[in-house]
N, C-alpha and C positions, 0 to 999 in steps of 0.2 A: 408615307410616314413623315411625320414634320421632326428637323433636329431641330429645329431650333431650341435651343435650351435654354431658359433664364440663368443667367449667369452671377456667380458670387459680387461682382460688383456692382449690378441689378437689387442686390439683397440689402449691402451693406449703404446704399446709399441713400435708402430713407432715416439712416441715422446723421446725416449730414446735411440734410435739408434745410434745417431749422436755420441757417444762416442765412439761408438764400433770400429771396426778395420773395414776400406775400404773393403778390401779382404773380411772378415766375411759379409758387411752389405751386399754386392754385391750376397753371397750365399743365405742370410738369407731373403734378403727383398721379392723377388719373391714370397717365398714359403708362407711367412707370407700373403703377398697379397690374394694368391689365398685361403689360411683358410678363412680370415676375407670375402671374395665372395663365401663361400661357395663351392670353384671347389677343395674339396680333394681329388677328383682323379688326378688331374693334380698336387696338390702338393706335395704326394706319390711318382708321375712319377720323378717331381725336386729331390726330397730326394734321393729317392734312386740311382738318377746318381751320386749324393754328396759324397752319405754317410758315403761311405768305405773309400776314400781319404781325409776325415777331419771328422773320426768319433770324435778323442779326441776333436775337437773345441765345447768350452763350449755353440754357437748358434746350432749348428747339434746335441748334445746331446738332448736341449731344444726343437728342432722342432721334434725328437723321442719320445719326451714326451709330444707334442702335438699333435700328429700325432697317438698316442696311441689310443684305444676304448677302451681296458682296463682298467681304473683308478689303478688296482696294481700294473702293471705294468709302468703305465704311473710315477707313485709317486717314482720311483727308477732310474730313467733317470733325473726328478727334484733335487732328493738328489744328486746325482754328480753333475750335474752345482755348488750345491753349497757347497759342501765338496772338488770338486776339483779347481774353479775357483770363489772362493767367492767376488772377485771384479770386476767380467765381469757385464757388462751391463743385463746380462741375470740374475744372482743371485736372485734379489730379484722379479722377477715372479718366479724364482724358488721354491722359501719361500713362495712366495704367493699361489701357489700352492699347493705345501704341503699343508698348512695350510687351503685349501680350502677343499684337500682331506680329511682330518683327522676328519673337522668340519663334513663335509657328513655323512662322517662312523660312528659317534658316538664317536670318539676318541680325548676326552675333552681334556685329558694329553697333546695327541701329536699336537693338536691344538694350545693349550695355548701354547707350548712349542714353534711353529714354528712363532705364531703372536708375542711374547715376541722377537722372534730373528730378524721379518723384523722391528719392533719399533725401538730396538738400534742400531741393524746394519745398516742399512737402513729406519732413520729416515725421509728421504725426500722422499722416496719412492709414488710414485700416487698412487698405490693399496693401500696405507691405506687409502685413501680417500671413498673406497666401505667397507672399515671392521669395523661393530657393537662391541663399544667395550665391547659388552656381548657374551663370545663363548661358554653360553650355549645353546641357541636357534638362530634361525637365523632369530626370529622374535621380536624387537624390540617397546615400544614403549615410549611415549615422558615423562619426568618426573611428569609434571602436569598431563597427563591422567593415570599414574599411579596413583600417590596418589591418585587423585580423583574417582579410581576404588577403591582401597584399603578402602575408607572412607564410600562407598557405599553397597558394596557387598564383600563377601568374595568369593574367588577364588574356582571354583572347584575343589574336588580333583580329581589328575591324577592317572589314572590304568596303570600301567607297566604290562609289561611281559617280561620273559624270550626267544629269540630267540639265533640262529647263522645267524653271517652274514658272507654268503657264498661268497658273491662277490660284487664288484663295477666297473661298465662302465663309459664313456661317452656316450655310443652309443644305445639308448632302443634296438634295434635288437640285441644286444650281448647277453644282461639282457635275453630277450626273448628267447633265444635258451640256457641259463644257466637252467632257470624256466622250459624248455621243458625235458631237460637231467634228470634233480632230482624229476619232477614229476614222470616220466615212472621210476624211481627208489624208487619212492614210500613214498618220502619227501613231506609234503605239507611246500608248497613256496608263499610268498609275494613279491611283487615289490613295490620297494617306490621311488618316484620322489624326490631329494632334488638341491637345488637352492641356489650357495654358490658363492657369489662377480660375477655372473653373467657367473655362469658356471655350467652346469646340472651334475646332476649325476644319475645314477639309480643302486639302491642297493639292492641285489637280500637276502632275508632272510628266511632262512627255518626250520619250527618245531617251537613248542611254549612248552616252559618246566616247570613245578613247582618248581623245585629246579635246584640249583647251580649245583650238584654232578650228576642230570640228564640231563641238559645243557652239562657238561665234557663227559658226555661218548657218546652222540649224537657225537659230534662235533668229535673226535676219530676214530667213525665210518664215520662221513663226510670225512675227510679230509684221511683217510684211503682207502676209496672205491671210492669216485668221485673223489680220488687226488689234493684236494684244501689246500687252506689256512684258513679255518672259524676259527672264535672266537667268544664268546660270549659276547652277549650285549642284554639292557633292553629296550625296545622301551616302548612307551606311543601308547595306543590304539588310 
């Protein structure tokens, strides 16, 4: 089964085309099409006839990065649309992305940092119409039903724990075949589905540690022997 999912900012983006450059929409709109129908093997086929001959164009960076199944690598194809071409029509899915990434991973900092950048820079933006302006959870709810919790019961407390988070896809089969490698290597691995402005992610997290300084020498050895990127983060049971 394929996740990949066409995502709300997949959707909302043929309404902002129309600024774009003739030449760019004419490259970009096909491909988009066929994401948002689900036929990304046909839009792979488009890309890559493209890609070499307008890699710099800030729309073909963006479709690399939607086109991605890796989420870490897809989140550095985003950053250039918007460090090299911050006023193309693609920037602020750019930002929104990011900012989608970072929510996923746990990465409050760079979350907060990229929702703060599409508010000012891109105060008109339609993706902020999908973003909670709470980025610590992705679940919100309404002020009266809070207070009225608050008045009633008191909240659970939440059990944290200590992991590394070894990786993030779009694609569960990726996740799946990451979780395969580090088991037979003798990590015990968790999969978590997260759901961010209507874009999936799956985050692959391995080893559960008591301390900080045993978190750092895991991760050392991770990113040493399976050749990754992990870092450490506190999930909620």
């Amino acid at each position: 089964m394929n996740y990949f999912k066409p995502a709300l900012y997949v959707l909302l983006f043929f309404a902002v085309l129309a600024s774009s450059l003739p030449a760019q929409q004419d490259l970009v709109v096909p491909i988009l099409k066929d994401i948002e129908a689900g036929k990304l093997d046909e839009a792979r086929t488009r890309f890559d006839e493209i890609k070499f001959k307008h890699k710099d164009e800030p729309g073909i960076i963006f479709i690399e990065g939607l086109l991605s199944e890796n989420a870490d690598e897809a989140v550095k194809h985003y950053s250039r649309v918007y460090k090299n071409h911050p006023k193309s029509s693609y920037a602020d899915a750019a930002v929104f992305r990011m900012y989608s990434y970072y929510f996923a991973t746990d990465n409050k900092t760079n979350a907060d940092k990229y929702l703060a950048i599409l508010k000012k820079e891109y105060p008109k933006s339609p993706y902020l119409a999908g973003i909670s302006g709470n980025t610590s959870t992705p679940l919100t709810e309404s002020k009266q039903e809070a207070t009225s919790s608050r008045e009633t019961t008191k909240p659970p407390v939440k059990e944290t724990f200590i992991t590394l988070q070894a990786g993030a896809f779009s694609v569960l089969r990726n996740a799946l075949l990451l979780k395969d490698k580090l088991v037979q290597a003798g990590w015990q691995v968790e999969i978590r589905e997260k759901v961010v402005g209507g874009s999936n992610f799956f985050i692959v997290y391995a080893g559960v540690y008591n301390s900080e300084a045993d978190a750092k020498t895991a991760r050392d050895k991770l990113n040493r022997e399976m050749s990754l990127e992990g870092r450490i983060v506190s999930l909620e049971r």
